[in-house]
C-alpha positions as CSV (number, residue, x, y, z in Angstrom):
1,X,-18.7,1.9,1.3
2,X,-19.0,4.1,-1.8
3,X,-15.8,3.4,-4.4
4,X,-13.4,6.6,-4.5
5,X,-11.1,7.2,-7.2
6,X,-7.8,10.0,-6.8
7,X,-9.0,13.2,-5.6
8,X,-7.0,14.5,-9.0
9,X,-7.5,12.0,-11.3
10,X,-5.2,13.3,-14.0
11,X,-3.8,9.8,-15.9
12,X,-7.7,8.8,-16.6
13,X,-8.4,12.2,-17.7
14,X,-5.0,12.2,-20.2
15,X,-5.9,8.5,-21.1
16,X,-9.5,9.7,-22.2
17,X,-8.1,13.3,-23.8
18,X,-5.4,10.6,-25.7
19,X,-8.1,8.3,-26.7
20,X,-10.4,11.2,-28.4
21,X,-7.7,12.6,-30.0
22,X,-6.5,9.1,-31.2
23,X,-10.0,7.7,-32.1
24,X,-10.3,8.8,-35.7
25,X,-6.7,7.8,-36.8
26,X,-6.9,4.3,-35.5
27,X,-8.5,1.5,-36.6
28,X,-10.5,0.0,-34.1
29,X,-11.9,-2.5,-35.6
30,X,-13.8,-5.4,-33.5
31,X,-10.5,-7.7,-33.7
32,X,-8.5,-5.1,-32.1
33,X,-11.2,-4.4,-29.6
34,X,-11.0,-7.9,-28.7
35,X,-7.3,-8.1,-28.3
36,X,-7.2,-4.8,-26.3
37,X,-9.6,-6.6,-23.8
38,X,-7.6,-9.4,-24.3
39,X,-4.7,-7.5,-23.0
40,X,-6.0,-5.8,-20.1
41,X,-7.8,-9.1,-18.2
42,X,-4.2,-10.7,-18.2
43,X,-2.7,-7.7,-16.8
44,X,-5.5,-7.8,-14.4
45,X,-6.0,-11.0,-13.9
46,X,-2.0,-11.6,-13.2
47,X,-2.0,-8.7,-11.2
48,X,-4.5,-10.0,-8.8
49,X,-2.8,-13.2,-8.2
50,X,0.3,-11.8,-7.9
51,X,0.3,-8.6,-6.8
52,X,-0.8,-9.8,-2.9
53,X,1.9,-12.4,-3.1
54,X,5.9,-11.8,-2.2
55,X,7.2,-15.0,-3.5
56,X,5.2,-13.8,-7.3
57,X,5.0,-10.1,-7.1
58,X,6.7,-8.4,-9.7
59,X,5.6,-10.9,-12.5
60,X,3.7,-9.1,-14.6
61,X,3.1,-8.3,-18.2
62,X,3.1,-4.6,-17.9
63,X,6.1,-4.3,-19.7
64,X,5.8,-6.1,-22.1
65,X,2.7,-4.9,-23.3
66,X,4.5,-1.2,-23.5
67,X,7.5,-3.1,-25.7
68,X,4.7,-4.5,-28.1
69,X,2.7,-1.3,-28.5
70,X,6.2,0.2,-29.2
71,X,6.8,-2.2,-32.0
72,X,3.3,-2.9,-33.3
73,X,1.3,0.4,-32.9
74,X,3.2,2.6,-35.8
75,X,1.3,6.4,-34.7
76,X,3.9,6.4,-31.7
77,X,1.7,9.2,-29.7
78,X,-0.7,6.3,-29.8
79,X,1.4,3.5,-28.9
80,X,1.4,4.7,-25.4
81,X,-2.6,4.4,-25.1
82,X,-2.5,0.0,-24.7
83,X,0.1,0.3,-21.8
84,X,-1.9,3.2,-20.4
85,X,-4.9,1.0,-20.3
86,X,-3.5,-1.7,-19.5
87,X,-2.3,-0.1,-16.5
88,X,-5.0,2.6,-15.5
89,X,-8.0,-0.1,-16.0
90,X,-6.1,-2.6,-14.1
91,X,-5.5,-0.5,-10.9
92,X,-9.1,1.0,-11.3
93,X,-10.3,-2.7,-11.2
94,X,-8.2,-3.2,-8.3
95,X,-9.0,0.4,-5.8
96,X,-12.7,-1.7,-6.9
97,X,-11.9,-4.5,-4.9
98,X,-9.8,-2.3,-2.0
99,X,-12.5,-0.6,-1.5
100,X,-14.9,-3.5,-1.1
101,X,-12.5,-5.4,1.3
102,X,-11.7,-7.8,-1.4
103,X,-7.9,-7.2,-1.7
104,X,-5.0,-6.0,0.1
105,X,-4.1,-3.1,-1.0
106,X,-5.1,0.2,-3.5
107,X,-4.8,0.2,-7.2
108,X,-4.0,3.8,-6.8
109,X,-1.8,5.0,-4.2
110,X,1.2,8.4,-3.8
111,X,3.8,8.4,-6.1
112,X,2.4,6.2,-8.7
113,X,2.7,8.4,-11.6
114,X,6.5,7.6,-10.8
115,X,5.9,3.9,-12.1
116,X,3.7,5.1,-14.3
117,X,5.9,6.9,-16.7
118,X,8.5,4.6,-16.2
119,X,6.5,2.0,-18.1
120,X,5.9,4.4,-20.6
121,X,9.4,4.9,-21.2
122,X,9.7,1.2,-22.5
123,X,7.6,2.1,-24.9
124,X,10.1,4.4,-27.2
125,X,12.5,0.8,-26.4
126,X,9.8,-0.6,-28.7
127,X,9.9,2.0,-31.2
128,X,13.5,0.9,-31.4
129,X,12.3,-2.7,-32.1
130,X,10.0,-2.0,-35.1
131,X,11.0,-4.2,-37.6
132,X,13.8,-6.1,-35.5
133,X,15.2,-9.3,-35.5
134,X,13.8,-11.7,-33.4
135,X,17.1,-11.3,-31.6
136,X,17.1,-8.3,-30.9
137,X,13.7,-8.2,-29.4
138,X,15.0,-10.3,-27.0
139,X,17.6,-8.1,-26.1
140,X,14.9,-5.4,-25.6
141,X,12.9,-7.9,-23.6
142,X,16.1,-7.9,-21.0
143,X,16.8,-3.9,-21.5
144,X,13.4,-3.0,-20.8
145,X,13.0,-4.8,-17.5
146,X,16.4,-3.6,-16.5
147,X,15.7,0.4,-17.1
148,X,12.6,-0.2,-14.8
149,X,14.2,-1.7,-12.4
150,X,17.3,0.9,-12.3
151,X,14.9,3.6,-12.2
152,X,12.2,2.8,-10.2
153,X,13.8,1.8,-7.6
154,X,16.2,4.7,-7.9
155,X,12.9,7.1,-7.0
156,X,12.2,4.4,-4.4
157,X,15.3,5.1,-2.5
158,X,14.9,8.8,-3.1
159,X,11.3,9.5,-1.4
160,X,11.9,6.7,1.1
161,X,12.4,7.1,4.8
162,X,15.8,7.7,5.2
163,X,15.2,5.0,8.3
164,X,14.4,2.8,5.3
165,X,17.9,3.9,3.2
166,X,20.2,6.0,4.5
167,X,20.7,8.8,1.8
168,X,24.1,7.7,0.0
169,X,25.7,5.3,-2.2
170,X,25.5,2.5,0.6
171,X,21.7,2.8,1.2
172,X,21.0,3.3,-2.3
173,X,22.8,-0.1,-2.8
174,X,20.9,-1.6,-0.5
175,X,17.5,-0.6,-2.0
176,X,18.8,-2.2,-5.7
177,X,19.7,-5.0,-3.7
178,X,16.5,-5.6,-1.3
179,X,14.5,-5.2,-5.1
180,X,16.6,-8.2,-6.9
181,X,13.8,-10.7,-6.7
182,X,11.1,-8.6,-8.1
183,X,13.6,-7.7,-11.0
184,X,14.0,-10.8,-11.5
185,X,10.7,-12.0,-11.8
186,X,9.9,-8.9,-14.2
187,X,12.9,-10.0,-16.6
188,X,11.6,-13.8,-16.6
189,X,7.5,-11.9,-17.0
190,X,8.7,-9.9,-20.2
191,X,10.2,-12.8,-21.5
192,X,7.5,-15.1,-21.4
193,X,4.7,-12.4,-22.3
194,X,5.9,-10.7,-25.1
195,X,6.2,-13.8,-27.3
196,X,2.9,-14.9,-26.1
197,X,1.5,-11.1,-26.1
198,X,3.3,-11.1,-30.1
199,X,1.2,-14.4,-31.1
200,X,-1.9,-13.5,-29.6
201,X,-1.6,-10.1,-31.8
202,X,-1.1,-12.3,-34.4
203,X,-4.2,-15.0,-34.3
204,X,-6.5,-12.6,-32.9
205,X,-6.0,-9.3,-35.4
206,X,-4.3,-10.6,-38.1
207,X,-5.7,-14.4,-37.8
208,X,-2.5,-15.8,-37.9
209,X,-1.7,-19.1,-36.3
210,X,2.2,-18.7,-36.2
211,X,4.4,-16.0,-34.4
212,X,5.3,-13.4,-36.8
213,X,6.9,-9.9,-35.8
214,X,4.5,-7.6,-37.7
């Protein structure tokens, strides 16, 4: 069965517009290569083990990869391009394996564009972090997850079925509350990864074996 990607494409086509215009300016060198692919096999490889699973889906380190590239990447029209990778070679990797019967469900499916930008917008909470205390990077850690969670599932109630959620407060309730566990494990994934996303960043590109903020 021949592999199919979105009839419109447009995030790839954005990514690779972003990542020509972004080339010249950044400097990739073979460190920072490494950590990118560094970055997107845990997202992908996380994804595929938890993803399929209800008990573990929502733990991922989407997020936290868009907090880091907020604090880390300093041209902030290019701190969007790691989450965007992250996220767009991930779910390419994973319509891959739909389409060969290998997993349960598409990497790309309607509405995604939603989630999408939503991750994005953690990003600019990571431009608010740049040169933070450690304790206030954790409170961005909790902020982040939180705004995703509000939101997303805000635009989940809204296109829904209203068989799903009626359409008022008491429905929209019940869609916040129905989506508790996989907030939950998103807070307790952007805790644990961005530390570990932070000292990775740090041994790999800057060949530092402590955590250090910058």
């Amino acid at each position: 069965m021949p592999i199919r990607l979105p009839k419109n494409p447009y995030l790839l086509q954005c990514l690779f517009n972003l990542f020509l215009h972004k080339y010249n300016m950044m400097k990739l060198n073979s460190r920072n290569i490494i950590f990118t692919i560094f970055l997107i096999a845990v997202a992908t490889i996380t994804k595929i083990i938890c993803a399929p699973n209800l008990s573990l889906s929502g733990f991922s380190p989407i997020i936290a990869i868009a907090l880091f590239s907020g604090m880390i990447v300093k041209d902030k029209e290019a701190s969007f391009l790691l989450p965007l990778l992250a996220l767009v070679v991930s779910d390419l990797i994973i319509q891959v394996l739909y389409k060969a019967g290998l997993f349960a469900f598409a990497g790309f499916y309607k509405y995604q564009y939603i989630n999408y930008a939503l991750i994005l917008l953690t990003t600019l909470i990571g431009w608010a972090l740049q040169g933070k205390k450690v304790g206030s990077i954790f409170a961005g850690s909790i902020i982040a997850p939180t705004l995703f969670f509000l939101l997303s599932n805000l635009s989940v109630w809204y296109f829904s079925s209203h068989t799903l959620y009626s359409y008022d407060a008491k429905g929209l309730m019940a869609c916040y509350v129905a989506a508790l566990p996989f907030y939950a494990r998103a807070l307790v994934a952007t805790i644990v990864f961005l530390p570990l996303i932070l000292g990775a960043y740090n041994y790999i590109v800057k060949t530092k074996a402590r955590l250090t903020l910058a």
